[in-house]
N, C-alpha and C positions, 0 to 999 in steps of 0.2 A: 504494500500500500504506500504512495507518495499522494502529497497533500493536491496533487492536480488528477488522481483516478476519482473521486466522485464530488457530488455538489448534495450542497442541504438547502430544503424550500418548502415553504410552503404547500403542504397539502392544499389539491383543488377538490372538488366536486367528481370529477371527472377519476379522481384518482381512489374513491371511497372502496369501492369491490375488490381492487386491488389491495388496497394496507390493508381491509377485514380479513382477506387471504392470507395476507404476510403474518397479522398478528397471530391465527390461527395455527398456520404451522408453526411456529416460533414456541407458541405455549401448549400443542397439545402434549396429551399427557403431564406436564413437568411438574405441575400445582393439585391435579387431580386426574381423574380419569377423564379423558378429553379437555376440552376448557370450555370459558366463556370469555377468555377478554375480549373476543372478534363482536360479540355482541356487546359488551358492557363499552366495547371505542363507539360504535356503531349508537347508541344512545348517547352517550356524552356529547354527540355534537351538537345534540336539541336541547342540553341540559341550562339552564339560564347562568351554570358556573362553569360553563367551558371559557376556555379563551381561545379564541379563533386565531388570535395573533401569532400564539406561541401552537403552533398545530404542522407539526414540522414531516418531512418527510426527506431520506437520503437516498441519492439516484447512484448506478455505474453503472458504465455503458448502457445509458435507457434505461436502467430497471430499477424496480423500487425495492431496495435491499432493508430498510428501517424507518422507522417513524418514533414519533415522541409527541404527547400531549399534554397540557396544563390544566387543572381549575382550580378555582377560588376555593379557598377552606379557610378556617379559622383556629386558632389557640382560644379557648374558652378560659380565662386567665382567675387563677383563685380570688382574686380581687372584684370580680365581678365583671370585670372588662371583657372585651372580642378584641385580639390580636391579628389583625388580617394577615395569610400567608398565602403560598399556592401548595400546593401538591401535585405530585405528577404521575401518568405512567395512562394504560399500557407505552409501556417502551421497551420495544424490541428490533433485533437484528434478523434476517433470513440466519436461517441454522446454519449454510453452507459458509458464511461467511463472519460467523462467531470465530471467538479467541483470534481475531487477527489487525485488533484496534479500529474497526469503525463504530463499535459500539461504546468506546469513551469518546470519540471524538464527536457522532452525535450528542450524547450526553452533556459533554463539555459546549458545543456551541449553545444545545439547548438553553444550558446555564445560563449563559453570556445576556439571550434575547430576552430570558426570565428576568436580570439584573435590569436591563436596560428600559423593561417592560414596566419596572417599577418595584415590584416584586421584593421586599425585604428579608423573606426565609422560607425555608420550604421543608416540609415534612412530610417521608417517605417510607414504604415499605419495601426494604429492599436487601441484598447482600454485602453486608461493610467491607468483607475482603475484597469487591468489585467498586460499590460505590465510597469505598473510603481512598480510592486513590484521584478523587475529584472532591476532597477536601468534606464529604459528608462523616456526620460522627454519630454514635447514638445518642438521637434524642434527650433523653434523662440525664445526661451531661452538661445540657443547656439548661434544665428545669423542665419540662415539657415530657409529660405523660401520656400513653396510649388510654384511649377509654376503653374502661370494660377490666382491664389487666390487673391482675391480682398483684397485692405489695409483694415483691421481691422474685414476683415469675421473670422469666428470661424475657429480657424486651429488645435484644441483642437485633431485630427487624426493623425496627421502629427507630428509622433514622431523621436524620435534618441537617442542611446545608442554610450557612447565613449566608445572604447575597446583597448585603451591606453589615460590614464589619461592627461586630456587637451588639447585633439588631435584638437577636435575645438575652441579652445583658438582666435585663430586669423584669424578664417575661417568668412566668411561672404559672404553670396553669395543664390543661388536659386538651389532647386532638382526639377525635374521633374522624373516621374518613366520611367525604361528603355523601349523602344518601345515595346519589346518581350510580354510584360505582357497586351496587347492591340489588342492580336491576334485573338481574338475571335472576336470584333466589328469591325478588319479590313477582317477578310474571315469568314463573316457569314456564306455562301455556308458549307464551309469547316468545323464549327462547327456543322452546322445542320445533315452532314452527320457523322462527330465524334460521336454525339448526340444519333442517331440513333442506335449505336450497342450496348445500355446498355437497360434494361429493362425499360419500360416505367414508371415514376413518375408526379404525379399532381402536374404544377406548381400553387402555390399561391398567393396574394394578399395578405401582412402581415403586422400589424403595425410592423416601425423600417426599415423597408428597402429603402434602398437607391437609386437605381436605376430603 
């Protein structure tokens, strides 16, 4: 890979069938038997906490190897307060072209347009030995708790990146992920028929999966 094999842009319209597909294969199996995130991006773009701006998508030669998306969330702050933040994801690479650095380097631009976007921190679900070489840390190091999580369970998922220096300095408080990202286990009906118009795959039984 040299920084002139692909470009990052904005997702179009025209490009929707295609990332459902990319995200699809990217996550089946990995999280559970089969997935859902192709339906849970596929929702998020009507969700009124999408961000259209930060809605990225990575090309080589012509093809759509990755994507990345944003929305609105909040720090629910023990003080009473709402900390505005973003949160991200699905964000994924084509399998064939994982472990070979386009998947920090989206990441890492992603960041950049999230700072520029406004965006002061972001809290994430994800892998610290991957997303801690893009300066993410666990959450609870900043003061910032998962909801729901028992005192003292492993919250070692539950990450966050400042994207202006110190931004949670004095934050303290609970995330919860935005409702939008839950829309699969709340219209199963409406998944299964989502489901149904992409070519049929074996869901499996894997060690590592979560759900």
């Amino acid at each position: 890979m040299n920084k002139h094999d692909y470009i990052i842009r904005r997702e179009t319209s025209e490009d929707f069938l295609t990332v459902e597909n990319l995200v699809r294969e990217s996550f089946w199996n990995v999280y559970r038997p089969g997935c859902v995130e192709h339906f849970v991006l596929k929702c998020l773009r009507d969700a009124e906490a999408f961000v259209p701006e930060l809605d990225f998508v990575m090309e080589k030669d012509g093809r759509i190897i990755g994507q990345n998306v944003f929305v609105k969330a909040e720090i629910r702050c023990d003080d009473g307060a709402s900390f505005p933040i973003l949160t991200m994801g699905p964000i994924c690479i084509a399998p064939e072209y994982k472990r070979q650095g386009y998947g920090k380097k989206l990441l890492d631009y992603s960041l950049e347009k999230a700072a520029a976007y406004g965006a002061k921190a972001l809290c994430f679900e994800g892998n610290i030995d991957f997303y801690g070489k893009s300066e993410f840390v666990v959450a609870s190091s900043k003061g910032v708790r998962y909801h729901g999580l028992p005192e003292g369970a492993d919250d070692s998922f539950f990450l966050c990146r400042e994207l202006v220096p110190d931004a949670l300095a004095s934050v303290r408080g609970e995330y919860a992920p935005p409702r939008c990202y839950f829309v699969a286990e709340e219209n199963p009906d409406a998944f299964e028929r989502y489901e149904k118009t992409f070519p049929p795959k074996e869901k499996q039984v894997l060690p590592g999966q979560i759900f």
